[in-house]
Backbone as a ProteinNet text record, in pm:
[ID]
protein_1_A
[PRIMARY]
XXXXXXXXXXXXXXXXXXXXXXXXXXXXXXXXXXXXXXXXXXXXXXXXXXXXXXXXXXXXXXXXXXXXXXXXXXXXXXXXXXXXXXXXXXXXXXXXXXXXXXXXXXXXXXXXXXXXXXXXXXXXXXXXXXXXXXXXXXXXXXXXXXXXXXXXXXXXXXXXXXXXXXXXXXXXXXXXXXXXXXXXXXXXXXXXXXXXXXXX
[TERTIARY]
81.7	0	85.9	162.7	309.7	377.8	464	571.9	684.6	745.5	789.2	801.5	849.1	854.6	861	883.6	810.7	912.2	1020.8	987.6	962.4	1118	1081.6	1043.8	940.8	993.2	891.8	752	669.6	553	492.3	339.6	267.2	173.9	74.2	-50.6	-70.4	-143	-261.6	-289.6	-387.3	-505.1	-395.7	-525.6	-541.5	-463.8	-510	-617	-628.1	-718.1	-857.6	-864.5	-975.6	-995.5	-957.2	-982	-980.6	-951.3	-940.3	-1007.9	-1053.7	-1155.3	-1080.1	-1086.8	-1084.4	-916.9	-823.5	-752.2	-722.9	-704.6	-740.1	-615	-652.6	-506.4	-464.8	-310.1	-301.1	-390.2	-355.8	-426	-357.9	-335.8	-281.2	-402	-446.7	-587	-693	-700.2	-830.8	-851.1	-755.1	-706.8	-633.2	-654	-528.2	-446.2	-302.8	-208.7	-189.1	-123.3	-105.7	57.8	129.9	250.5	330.4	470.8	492.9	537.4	549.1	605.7	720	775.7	868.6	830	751	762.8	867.3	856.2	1010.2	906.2	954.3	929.8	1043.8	956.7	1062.3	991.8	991.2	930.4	1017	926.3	1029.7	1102.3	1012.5	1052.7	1004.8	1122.3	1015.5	1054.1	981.5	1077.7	1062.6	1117.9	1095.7	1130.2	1029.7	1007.6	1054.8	1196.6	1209.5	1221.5	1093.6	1125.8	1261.4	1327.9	1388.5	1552.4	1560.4	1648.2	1627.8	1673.6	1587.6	1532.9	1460	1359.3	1487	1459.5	1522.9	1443.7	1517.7	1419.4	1524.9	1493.2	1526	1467.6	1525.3	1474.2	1501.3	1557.5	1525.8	1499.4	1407.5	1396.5	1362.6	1407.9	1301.8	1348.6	1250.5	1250.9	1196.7	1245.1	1224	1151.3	1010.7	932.6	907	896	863.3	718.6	669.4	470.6	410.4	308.2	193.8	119	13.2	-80.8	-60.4	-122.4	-109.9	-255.6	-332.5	-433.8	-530.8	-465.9	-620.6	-561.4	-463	-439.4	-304.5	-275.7	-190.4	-39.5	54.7	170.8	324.4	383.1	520.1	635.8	753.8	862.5	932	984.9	1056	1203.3	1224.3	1408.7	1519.8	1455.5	1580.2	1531.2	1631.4	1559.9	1670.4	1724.1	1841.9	1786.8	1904.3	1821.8	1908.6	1899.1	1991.5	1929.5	2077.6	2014	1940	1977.7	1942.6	2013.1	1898.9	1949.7	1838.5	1942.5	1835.4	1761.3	1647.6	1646	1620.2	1694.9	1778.4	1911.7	1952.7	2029.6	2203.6	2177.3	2323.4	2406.2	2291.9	2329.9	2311.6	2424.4	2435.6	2392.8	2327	2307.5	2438.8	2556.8	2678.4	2628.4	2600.8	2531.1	2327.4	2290.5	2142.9	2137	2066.9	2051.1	1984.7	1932.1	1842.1	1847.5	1798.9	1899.2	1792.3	1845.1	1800.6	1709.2	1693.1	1606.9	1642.6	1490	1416.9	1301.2	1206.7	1113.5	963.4	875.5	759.2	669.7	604.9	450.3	332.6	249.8	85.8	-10.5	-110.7	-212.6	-326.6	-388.1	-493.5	-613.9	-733.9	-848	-865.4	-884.1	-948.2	-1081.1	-1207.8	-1356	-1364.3	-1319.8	-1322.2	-1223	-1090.7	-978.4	-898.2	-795.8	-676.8	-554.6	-487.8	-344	-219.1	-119.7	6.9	95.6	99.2	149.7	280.2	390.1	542.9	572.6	649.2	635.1	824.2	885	985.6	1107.4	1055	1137.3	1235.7	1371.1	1524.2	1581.1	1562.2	1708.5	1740.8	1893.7	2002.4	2026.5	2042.6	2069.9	2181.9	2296.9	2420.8	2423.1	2433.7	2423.3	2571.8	2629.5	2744.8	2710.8	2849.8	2804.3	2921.2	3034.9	3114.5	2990.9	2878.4	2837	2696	2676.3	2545.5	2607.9	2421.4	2468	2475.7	2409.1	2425.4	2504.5	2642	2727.7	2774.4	2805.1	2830.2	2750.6	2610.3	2501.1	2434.4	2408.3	2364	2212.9	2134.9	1970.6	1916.6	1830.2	1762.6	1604.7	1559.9	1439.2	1359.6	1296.5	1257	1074.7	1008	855.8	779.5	636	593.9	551.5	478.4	462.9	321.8	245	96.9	79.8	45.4	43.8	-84.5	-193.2	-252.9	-285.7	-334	-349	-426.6	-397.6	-450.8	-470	-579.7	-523.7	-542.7	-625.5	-643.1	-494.9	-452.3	-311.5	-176.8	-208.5	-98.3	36.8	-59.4	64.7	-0.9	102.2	75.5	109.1	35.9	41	87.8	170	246	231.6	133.5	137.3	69.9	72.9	-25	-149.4	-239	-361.9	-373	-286.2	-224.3	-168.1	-78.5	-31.8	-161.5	-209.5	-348.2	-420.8	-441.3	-565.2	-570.1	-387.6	-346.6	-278.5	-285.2	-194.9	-29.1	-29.3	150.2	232	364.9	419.3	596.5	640.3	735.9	817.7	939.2	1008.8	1112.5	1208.5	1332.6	1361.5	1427.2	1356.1	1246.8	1140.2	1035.1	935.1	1083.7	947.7	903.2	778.1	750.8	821.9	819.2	851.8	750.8	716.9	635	702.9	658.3	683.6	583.8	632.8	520.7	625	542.4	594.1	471.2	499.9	419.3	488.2	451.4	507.1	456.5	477.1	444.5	505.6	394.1	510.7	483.7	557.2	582.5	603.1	546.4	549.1	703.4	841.5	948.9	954.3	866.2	872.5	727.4	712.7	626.8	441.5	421.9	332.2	382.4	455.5	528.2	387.7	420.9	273.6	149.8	108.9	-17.1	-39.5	-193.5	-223.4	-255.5	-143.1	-174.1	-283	-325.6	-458.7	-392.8	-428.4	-421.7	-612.2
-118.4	0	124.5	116.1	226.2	231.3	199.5	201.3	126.7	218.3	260.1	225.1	211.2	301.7	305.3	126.4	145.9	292.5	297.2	347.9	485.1	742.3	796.2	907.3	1415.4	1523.8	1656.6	1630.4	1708	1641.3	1690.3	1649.3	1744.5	1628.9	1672.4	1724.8	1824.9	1887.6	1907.5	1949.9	1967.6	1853.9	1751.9	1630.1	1541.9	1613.4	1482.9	1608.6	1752.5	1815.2	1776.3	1769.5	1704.4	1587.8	1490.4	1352.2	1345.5	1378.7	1307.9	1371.7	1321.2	1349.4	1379.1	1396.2	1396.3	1330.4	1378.5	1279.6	1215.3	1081.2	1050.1	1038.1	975.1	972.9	810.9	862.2	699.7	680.2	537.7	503.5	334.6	304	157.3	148.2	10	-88.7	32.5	62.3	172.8	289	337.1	488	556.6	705.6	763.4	809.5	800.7	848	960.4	955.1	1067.4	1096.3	1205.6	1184.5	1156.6	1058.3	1025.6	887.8	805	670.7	647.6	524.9	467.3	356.2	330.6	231.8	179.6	38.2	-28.9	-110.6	-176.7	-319.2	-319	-404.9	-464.6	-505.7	-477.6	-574.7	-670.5	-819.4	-923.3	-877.6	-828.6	-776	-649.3	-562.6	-433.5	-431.1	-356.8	-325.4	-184.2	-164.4	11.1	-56.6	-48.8	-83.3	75.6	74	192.1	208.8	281.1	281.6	283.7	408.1	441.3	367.4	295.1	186.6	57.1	-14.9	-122.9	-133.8	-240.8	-272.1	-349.7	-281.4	-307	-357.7	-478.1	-537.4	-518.1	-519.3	-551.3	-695.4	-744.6	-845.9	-812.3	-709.8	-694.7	-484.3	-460.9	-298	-265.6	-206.7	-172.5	-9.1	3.2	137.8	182.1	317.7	336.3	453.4	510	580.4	627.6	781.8	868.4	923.4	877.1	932.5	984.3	1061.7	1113.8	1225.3	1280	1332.2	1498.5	1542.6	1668.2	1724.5	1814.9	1819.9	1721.7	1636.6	1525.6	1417.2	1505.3	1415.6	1340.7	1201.6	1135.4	1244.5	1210	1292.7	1176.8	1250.8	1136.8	1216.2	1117.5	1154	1023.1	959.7	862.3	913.4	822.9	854	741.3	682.1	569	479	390	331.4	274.1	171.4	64.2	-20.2	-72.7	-138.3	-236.5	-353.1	-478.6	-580.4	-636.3	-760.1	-716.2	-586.7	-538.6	-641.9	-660.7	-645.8	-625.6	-666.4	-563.5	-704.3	-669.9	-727.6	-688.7	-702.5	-816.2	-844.4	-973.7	-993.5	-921.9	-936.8	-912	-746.4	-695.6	-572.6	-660.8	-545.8	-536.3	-373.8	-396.8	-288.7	-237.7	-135.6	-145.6	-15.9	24	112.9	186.8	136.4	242.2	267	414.9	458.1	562	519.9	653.6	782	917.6	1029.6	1107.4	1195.7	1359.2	1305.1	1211.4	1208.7	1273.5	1302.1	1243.5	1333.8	1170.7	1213.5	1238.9	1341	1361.7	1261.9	1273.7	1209.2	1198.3	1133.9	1201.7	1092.3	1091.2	1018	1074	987.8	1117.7	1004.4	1029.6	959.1	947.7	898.6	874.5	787.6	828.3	759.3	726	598.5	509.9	441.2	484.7	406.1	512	461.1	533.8	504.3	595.5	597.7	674.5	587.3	688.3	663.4	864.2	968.1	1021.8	957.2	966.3	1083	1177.8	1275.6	1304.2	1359.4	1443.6	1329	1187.3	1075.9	1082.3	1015.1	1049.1	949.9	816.1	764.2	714.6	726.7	694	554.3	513.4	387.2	404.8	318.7	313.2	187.9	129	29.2	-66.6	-145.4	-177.6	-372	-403.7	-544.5	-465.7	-573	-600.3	-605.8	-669.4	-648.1	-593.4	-512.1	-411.5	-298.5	-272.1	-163.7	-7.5	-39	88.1	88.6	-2.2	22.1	123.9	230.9	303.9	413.8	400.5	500	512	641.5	650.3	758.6	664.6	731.4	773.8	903.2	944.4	864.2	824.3	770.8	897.5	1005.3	1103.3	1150.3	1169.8	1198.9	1174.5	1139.3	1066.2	955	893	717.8	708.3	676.6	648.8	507.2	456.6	310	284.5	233.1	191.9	45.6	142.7	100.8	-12.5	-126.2	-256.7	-247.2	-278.7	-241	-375.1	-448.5	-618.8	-647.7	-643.4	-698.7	-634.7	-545.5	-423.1	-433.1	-381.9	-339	-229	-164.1	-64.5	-156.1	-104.1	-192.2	-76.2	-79.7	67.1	-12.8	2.7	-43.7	96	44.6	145	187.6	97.3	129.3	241.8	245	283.6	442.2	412.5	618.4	634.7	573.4	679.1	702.3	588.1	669.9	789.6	802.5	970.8	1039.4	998.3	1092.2	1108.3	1004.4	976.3	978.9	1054.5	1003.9	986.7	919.8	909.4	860	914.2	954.6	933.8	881.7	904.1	978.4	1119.8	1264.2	1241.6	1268.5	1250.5	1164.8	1021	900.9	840	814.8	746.1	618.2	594.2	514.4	417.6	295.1	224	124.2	148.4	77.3	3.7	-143.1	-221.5	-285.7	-276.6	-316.8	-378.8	-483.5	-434.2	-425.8	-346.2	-322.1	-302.4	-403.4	-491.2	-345.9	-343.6	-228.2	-286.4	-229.9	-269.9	-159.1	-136.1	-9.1	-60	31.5	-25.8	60.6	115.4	200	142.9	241.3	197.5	164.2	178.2	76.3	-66	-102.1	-280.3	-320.2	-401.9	-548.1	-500.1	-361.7	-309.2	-313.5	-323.4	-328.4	-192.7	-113.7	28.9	27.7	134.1	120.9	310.9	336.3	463.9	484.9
0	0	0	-28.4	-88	-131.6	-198.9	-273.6	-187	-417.3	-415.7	-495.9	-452.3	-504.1	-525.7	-509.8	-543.1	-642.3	-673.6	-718.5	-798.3	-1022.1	-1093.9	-1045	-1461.5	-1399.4	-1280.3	-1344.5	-1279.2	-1260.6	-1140.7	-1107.8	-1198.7	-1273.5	-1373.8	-1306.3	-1205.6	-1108.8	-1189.6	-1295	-1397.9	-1388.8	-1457.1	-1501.5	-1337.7	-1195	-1097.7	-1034.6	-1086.7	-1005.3	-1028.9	-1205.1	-1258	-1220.9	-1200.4	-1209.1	-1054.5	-974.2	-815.6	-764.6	-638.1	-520.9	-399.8	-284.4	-170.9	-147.7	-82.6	-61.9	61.4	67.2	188.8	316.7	387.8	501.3	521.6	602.3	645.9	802	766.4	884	943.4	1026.8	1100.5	1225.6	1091.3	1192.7	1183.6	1161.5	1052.9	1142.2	1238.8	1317.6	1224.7	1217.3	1169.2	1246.7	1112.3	1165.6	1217.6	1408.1	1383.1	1444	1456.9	1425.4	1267.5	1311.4	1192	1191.5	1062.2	1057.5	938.9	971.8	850.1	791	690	587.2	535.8	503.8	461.9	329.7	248.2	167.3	23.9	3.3	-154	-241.6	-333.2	-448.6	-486.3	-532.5	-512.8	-699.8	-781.7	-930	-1005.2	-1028.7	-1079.8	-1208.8	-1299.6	-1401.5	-1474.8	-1576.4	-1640.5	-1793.1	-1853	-2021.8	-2092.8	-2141.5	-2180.4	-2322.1	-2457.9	-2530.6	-2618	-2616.6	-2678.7	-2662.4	-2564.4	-2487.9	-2473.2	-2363	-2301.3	-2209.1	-2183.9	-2044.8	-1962.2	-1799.3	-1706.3	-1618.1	-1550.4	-1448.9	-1318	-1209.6	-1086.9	-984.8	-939	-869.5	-747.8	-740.6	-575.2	-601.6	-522.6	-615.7	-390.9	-378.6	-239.1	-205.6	-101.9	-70.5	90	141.5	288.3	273.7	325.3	324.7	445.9	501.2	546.9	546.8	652.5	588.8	714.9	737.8	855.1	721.4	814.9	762.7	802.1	692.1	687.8	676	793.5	736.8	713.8	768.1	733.9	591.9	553.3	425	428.3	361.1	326.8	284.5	325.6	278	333.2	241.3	235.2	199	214	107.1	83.2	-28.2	-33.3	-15.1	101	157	93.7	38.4	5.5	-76.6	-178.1	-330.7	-330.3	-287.2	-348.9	-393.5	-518.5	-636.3	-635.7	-664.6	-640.4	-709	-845.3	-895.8	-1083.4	-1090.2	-1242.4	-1346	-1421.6	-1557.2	-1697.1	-1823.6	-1907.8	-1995	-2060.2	-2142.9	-2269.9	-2384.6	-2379.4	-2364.3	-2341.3	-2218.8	-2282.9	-2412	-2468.1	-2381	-2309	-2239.4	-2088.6	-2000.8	-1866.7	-1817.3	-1686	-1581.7	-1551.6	-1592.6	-1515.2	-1389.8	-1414.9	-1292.1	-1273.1	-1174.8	-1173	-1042	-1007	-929.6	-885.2	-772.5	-763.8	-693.5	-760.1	-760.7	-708	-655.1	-608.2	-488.2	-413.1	-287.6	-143.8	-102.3	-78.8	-222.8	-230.2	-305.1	-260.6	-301.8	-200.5	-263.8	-178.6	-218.2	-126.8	-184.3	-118	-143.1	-92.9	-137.8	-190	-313.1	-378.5	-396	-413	-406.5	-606	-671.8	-763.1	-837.6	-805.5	-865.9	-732.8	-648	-536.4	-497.2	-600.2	-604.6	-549.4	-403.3	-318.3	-402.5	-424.3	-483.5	-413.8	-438.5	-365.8	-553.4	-484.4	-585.7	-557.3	-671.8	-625.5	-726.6	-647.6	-750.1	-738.6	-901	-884.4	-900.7	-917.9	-922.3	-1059.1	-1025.2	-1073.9	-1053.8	-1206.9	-1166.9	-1322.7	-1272.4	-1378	-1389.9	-1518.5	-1557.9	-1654.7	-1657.9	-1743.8	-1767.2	-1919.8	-1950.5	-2015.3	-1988.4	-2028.4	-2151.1	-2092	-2235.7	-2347.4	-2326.8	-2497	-2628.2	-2632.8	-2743	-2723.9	-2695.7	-2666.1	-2713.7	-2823	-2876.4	-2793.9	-2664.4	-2626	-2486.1	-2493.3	-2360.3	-2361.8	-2257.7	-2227.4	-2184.9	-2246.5	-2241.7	-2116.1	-2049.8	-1974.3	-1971.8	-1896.4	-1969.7	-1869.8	-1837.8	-1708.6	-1681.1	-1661.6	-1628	-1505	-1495.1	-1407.2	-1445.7	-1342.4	-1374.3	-1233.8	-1277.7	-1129.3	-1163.5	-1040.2	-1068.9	-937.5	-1039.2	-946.7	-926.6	-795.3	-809.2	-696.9	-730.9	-656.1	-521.8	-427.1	-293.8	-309.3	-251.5	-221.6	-47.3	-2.3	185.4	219.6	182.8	205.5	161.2	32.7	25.6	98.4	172.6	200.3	103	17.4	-108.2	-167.6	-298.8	-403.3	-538.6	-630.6	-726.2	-842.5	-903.9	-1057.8	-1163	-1241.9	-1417.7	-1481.8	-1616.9	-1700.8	-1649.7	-1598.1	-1523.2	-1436.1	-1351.7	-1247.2	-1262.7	-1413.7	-1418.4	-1500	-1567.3	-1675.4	-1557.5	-1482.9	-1388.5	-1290	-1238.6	-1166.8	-1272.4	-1397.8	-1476.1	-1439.6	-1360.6	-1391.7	-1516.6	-1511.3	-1629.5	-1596.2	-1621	-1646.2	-1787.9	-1799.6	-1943	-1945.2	-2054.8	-2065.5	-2192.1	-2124.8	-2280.2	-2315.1	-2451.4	-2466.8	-2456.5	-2411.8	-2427.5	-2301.6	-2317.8	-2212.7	-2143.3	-2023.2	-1995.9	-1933.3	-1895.7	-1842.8	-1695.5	-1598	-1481.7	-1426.8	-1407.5	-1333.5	-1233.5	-1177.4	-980.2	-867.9	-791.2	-688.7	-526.8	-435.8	-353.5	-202	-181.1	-47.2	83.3	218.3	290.2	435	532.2	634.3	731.7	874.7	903.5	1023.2	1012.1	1076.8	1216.1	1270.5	1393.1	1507	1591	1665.9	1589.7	1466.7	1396.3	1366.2	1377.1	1309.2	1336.7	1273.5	1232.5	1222.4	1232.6	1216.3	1109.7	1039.9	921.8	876.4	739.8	699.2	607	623.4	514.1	469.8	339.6	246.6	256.9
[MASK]
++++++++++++++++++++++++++++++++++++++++++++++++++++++++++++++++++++++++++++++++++++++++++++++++++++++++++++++++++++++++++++++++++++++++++++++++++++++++++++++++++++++++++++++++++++++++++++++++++++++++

C-alpha cells in the first residue's frame, strides 16, 4: 500500500485536479495516523520498459518511506531506493550502474472515482548500460517523472502499471518518451506501527 517506489519530472497537477476526489489519510488498523512513521518493503521484481532503450528489471527494487498526515491528508517523502540484482532485457546488455537520484522524493495520497493511490512525484534515476556487445554500452539514460500506483489495503501493497499512471496521470520519461513501470510493492510499518495493518 506504498511504494515505491516502489519506485521515478513534474506532477501533472492539472489532469489529478480534474480527475481526483478527496484525498485521503493513512491510517494503522483503521485509526489515523497521527505523528509520523517509517515504511520499509521490496518488491520481489520491478521493471521500467524503456522505449527508446531497453527494459530493465530488478529483482530486488526496495525502498524506505517517510509518511503522517497533513491536514487530514496522506503525505510522504521517499528517503531511500536501493536497487539490487538489475538487468536488461535483452540480455546481450548489462546494468553497469542504476541509481536513484536527487532524494528524498515527495509524495501524497490522492483519491481517484473510489480508487486510493500513492502519488510519487519528482522521481530520478540513472541507468548506465554496459556489455562487450550491446549496442548501447556506455550509455547513460535518465528515467525522471511521477509514478501512481494503486493502494490494495487487504493486500498491504501498491500496485504501478499502465492502469495505475493513466488513472493519476503519472508520467514518467526518458527525454520525450515514455517510460512504463510495473511493480508491486508490499510495505511494512518499521517504527512503533510494526505489524499493524496500513490502510491509504
Amino acid at each position: 500500500m506504498v511504494v515505491l517506489a516502489f519506485a521515478v519530472a513534474a506532477l501533472t497537477s492539472a489532469a489529478l485536479a480534474s480527475a481526483a476526489g478527496a484525498a485521503p489519510a493513512w491510517k494503522f488498523n483503521g485509526t489515523e495516523l497521527s505523528g509520523k512513521e517509517t515504511i520499509v518493503g521490496a518488491a520481489t521484481s520491478s521493471s521500467l520498459k524503456i522505449p527508446t532503450a531497453a527494459t530493465v528489471e530488478c529483482e530486488h527494487f526496495l525502498y524506505s518511506m517517510k509518511i503522517s498526515n497533513t491536514a487530514g491528508k496522506g503525505t510522504g517523502e521517499v528517503t531511500e531506493v536501493p536497487l539490487y540484482e538489475c538487468k536488461v532485457i535483452p540480455s546481450t546488455c548489462t546494468v553497469a550502474a542504476i541509481t536513484a537520484e536527487k532524494l528524498p522524493w515527495p509524495d501524497h495520497l490522492v483519491t481517484v472515482g473510489t480508487t486510493d493511490y500513492l502519488y510519487i512525484e519528482k522521481v530520478y534515476v540513472s541507468i548506465t548500460y554496459g556489455g562487450e556487445e550491446c549496442a548501447l554500452e556506455g550509455t547513460t539514460v535518465v528515467v525522471n517523472g511521477s509514478a501512481g500506483g494503486k493502494i490494495e489495503n487487504s493486500a498491504q501493497q501498491a500496485t504501478f502499471n499502465k492502469a495505475s499512471f493513466e488513472a493519476t496521470g503519472a508520467v514518467l520519461k526518458v527525454g520525450s518518451s515514455a517510460v512504463e513501470w510495473n511493480g508491486v510493492f508490499p510495505t511494512e510499518a518499521f517504527e512503533e506501527h510494526r505489524e499493524q495493518a496500513l490502510e491509504g
